[in-house]
C-alpha positions as CSV (number, residue, x, y, z in Angstrom):
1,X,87.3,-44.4,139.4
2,X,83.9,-43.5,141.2
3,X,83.8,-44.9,144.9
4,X,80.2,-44.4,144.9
5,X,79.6,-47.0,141.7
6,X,77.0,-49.6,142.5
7,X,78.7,-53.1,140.9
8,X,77.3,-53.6,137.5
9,X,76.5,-57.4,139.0
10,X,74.5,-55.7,141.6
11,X,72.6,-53.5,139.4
12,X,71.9,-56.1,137.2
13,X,70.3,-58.4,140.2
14,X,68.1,-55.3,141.5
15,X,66.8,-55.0,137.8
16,X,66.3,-58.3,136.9
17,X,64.5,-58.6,140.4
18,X,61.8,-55.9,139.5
19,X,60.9,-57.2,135.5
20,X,60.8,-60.6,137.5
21,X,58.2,-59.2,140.3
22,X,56.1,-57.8,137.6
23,X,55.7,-60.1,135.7
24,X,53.9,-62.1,138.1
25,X,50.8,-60.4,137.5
26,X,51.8,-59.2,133.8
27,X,52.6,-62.6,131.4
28,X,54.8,-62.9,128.6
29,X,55.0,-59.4,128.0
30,X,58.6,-58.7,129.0
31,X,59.7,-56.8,126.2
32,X,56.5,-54.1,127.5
33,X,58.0,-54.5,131.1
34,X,61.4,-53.9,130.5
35,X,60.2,-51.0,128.1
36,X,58.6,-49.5,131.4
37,X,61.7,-50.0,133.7
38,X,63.7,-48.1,131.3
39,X,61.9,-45.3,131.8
40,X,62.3,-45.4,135.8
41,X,65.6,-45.7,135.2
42,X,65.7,-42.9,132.9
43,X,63.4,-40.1,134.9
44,X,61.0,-40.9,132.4
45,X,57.5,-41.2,132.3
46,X,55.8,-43.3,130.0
47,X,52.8,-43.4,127.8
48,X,51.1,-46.5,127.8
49,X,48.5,-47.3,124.9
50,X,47.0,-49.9,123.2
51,X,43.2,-51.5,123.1
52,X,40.6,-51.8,126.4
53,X,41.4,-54.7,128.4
54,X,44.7,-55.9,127.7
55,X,46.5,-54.9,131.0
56,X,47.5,-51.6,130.7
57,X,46.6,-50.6,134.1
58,X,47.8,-53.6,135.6
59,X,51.3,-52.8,134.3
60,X,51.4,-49.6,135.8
61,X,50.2,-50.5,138.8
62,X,52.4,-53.5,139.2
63,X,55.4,-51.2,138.8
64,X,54.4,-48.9,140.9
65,X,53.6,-51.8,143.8
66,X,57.0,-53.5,143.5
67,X,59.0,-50.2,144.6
68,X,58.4,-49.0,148.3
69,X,57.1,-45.7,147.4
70,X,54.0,-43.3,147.4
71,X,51.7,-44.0,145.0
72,X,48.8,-42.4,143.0
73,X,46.2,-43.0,141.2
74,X,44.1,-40.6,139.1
75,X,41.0,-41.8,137.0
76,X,40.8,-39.3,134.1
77,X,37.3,-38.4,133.4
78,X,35.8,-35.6,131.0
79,X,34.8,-33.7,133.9
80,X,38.1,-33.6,135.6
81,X,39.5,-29.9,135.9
82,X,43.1,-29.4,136.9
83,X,42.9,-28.8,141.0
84,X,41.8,-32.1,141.0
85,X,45.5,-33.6,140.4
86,X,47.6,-30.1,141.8
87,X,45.8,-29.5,144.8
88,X,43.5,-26.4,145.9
89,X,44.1,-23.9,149.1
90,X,40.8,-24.5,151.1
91,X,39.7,-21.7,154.0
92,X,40.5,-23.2,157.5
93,X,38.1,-21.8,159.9
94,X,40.1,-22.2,162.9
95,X,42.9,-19.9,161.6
96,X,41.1,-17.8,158.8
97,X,43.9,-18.8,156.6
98,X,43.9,-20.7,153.4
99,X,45.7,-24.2,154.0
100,X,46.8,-26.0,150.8
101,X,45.8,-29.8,150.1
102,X,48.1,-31.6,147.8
103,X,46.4,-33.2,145.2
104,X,47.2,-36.6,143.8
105,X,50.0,-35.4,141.6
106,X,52.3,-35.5,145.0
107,X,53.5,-39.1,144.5
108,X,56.4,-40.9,143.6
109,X,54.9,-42.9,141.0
110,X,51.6,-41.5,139.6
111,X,48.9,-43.5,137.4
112,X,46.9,-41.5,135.1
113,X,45.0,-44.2,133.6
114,X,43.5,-43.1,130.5
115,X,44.7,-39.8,130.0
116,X,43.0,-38.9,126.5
117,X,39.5,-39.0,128.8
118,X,39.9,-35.6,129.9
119,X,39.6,-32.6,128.3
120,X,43.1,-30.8,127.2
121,X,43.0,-28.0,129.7
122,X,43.0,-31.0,131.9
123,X,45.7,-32.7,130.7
124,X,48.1,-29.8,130.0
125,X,48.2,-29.4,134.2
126,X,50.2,-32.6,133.6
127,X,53.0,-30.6,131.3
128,X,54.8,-28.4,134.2
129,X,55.1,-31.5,136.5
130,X,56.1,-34.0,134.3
131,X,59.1,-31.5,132.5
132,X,59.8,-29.6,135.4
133,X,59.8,-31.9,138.4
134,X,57.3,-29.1,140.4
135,X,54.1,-27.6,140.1
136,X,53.4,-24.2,140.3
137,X,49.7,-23.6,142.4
138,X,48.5,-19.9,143.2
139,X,52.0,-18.7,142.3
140,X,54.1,-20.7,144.8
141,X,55.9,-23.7,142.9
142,X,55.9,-27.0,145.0
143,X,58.9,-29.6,144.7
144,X,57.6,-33.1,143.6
145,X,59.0,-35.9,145.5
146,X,61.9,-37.6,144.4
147,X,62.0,-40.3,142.2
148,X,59.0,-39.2,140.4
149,X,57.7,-41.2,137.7
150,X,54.3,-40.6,135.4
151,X,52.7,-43.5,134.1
152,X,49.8,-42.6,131.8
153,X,47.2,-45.1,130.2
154,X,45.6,-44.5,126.8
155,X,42.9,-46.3,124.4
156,X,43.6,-45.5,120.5
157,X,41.7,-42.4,119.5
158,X,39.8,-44.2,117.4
159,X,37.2,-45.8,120.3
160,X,34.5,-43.1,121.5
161,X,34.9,-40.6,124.6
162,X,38.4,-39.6,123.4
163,X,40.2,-36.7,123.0
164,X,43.9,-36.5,121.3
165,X,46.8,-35.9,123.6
166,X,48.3,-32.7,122.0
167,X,51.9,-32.8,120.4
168,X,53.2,-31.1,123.6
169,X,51.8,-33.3,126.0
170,X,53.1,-36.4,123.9
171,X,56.7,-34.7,123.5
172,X,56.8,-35.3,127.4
173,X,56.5,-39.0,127.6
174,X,59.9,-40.1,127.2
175,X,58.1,-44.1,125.4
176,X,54.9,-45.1,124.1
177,X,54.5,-48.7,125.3
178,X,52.2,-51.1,123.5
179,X,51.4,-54.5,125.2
180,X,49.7,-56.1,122.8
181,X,47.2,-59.0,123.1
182,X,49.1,-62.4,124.9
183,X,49.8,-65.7,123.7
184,X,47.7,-68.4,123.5
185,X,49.0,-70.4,127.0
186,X,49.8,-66.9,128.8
187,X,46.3,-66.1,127.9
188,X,45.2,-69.6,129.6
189,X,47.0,-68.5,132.9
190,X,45.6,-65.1,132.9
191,X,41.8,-66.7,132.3
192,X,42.6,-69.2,135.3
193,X,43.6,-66.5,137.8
194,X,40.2,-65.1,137.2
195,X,41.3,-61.7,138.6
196,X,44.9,-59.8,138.6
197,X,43.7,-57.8,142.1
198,X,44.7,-60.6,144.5
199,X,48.3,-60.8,142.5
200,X,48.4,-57.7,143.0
201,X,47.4,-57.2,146.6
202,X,50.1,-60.3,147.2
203,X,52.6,-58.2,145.6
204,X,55.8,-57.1,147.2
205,X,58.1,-54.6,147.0
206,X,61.7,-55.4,145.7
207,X,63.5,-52.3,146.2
208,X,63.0,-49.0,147.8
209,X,63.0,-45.3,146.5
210,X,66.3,-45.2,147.5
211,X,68.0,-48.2,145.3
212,X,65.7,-46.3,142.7
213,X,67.5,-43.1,142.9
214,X,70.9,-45.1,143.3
215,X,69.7,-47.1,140.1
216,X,68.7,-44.0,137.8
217,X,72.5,-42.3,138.6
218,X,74.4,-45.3,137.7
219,X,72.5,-45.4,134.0
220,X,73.5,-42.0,133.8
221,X,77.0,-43.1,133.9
222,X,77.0,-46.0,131.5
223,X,79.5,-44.7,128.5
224,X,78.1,-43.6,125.2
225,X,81.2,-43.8,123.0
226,X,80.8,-40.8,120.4
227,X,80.6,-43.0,117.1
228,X,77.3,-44.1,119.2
229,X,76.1,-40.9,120.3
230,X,76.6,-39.6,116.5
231,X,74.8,-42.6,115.2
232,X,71.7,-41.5,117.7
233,X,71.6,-37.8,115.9
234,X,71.6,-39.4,112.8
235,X,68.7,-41.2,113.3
236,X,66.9,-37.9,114.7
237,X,68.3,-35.9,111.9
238,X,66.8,-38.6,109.4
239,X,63.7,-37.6,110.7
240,X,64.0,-33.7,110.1
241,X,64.9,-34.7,106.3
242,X,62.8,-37.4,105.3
243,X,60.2,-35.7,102.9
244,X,57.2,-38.2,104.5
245,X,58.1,-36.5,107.5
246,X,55.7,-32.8,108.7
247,X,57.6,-32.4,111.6
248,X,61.1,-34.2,113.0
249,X,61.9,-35.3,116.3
250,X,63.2,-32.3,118.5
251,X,66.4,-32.3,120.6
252,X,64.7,-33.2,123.6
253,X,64.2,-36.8,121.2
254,X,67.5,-37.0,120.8
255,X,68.5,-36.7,124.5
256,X,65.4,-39.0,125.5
257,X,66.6,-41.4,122.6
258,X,70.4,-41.3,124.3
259,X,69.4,-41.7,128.1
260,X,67.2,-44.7,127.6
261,X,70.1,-46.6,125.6
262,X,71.8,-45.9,128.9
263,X,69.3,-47.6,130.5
264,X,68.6,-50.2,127.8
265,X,72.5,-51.2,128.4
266,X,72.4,-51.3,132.3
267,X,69.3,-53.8,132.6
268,X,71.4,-55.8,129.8
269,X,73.9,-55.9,132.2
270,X,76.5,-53.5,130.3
271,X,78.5,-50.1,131.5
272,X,78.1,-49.5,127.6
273,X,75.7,-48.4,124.9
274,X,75.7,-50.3,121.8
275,X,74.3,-50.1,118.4
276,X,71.6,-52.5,119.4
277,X,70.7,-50.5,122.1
278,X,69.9,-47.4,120.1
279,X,67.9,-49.6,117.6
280,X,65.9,-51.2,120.5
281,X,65.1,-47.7,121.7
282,X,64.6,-46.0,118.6
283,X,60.9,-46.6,117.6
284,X,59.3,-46.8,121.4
285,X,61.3,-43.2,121.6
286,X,60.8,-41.3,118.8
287,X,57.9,-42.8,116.8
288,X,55.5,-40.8,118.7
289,X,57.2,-37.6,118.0
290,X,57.2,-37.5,114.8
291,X,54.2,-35.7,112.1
292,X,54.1,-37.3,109.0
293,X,52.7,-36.2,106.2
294,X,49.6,-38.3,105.7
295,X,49.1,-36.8,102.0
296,X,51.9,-39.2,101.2
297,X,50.4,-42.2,99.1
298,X,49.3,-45.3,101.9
299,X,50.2,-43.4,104.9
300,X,47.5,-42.3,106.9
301,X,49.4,-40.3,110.4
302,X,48.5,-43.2,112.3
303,X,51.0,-44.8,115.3
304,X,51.7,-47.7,112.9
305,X,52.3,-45.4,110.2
306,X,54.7,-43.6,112.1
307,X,56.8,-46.7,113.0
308,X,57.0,-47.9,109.2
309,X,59.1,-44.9,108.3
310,X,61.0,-44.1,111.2
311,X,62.0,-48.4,110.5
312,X,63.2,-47.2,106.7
313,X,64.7,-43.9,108.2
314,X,66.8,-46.2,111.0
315,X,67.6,-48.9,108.0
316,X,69.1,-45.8,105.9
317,X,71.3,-44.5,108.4
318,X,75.2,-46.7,109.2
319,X,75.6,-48.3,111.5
320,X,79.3,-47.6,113.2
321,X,81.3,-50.2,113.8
């Protein structure tokens, strides 16, 4: 019996209080928000892509606003180099020594909106913070605050003024979020507020970096009975067999894949990982992992493409009982 346990009626009302607060300036688009809680809960970070205009950034910020935390935000541009988000030592004339300024990347929740602007070399300085929890500047590694959370904004490769987040950088993004365009009526609302920065001005935290730290321990807890935890590998093995697949999802999927069905379950309001979970997780997880092998008649390598056969690869595997 842990002492420490937060009640799962608790956890449930801190959770359902943060989707709730974002979606006051996000509408409809719970599924997206829930998607991005998971990976707080989770230490994640998450990449966030889809088409110009249709809220990433407002997502991520509106996350970021309804914790009480520090918070970040980097515009990627193509001329960005990577002392711009680690920091630089700069000469102090009083002392004659070199004084280090933090750069941006010193946050508890960090937006790198549109990511695939910048060059690679740019957005590998990304890599060692986001895996590693520190950075590592003139040979002396620096501790990132605690909870630290990356939430990076993308347009699909195919607009102009691009450039193609490498498989590395990609394998560190525990989801890919897509938002999609809204409904017809939520699309009314969002046309009659004229502007999301007063929403998000009136915003207010619901929970502090603390109950975010006490939050991301109890989904670590939540049980994963083995029949469960087996039906997770055999999704990721699927991957690593399937002949429309160039390259499988690595064990770092498979533990990504198993911690956010952890989380999945505790915003559900369950100590338990189900079945459903791991199929609710499965695509946003590991889709964007995955090579496939775009020789193979209609398939082309894109996102979609990727989602079609990890879908036939989930639908082959059993489901336990």
């Amino acid at each position: 019996m842990e002492s420490n346990a937060i009640p799962i009626n608790d956890t449930s009302t801190q959770i359902n209080s943060l989707v709730d607060n974002i979606e006051k300036i996000i509408f409809g688009k719970r599924e997206a928000v829930s998607l991005c809680v998971v990976g707080l809960l989770a230490r994640g970070h998450i990449l966030i892509e889809d088409v110009p205009g249709i809220g990433k950034t407002t997502l991520a910020q509106g996350l970021a606003r309804s914790i009480d935390c520090n918070f970040n935000r980097i515009q990627f541009t193509n001329d960005m180099l990577p002392t711009d988000i680690l920091g630089v030592s700069i000469l102090n004339p009083h002392t004659q020594d070199f004084d280090y300024r933090e750069g941006p990347i010193f946050a508890n929740v960090v937006l790198a909106d549109e990511i695939n602007r910048t060059p690679p070399k740019t957005q590998s300085a990304l890599l060692e913070a986001m895996s590693e929890f520190h950075v590592t500047v003139e040979g002396k590694t620096r501790l990132l605050p605690e909870p630290f959370m990356v939430l990076a904004t993308q347009n699909p490769i195919e607009y102009e003024g691009t450039y193609i987040l490498p498989e590395a950088q990609l394998d560190r993004f525990l989801l890919r979020v897509e938002i999609g365009y809204p409904l017809e009526d939520d699309e009314l609302r969002v046309m009659r507020r004229h502007s999301p920065q007063k929403a998000l001005a009136d915003l207010v935290p619901v929970l502090t970096d603390t109950d975010v730290i006490a939050l991301q321990e109890h989904s670590r807890n939540v049980k994963v009975e083995e029949s469960v935890a087996r039906y997770i590998l055999g999704i990721v093995h699927g991957t690593r067999k399937s002949p429309l697949v160039r390259l499988g999802v690595s064990p770092r999927g498979s533990m990504a894949l198993y911690e956010t069905c952890q989380a999945n379950a505790l915003i559900q309001g369950r100590d338990y990982v189900t079945p459903g979970d791991v199929k609710a997780m499965a695509l946003p997880v590991l889709a964007h992992r995955m090579l496939i092998k775009s020789q193979s008649g209609p398939l082309s390598g894109t996102s979609r493409d990727r989602e079609i056969v990890l879908t036939e690869i989930i639908e082959s595997v059993p489901v336990p009982m």
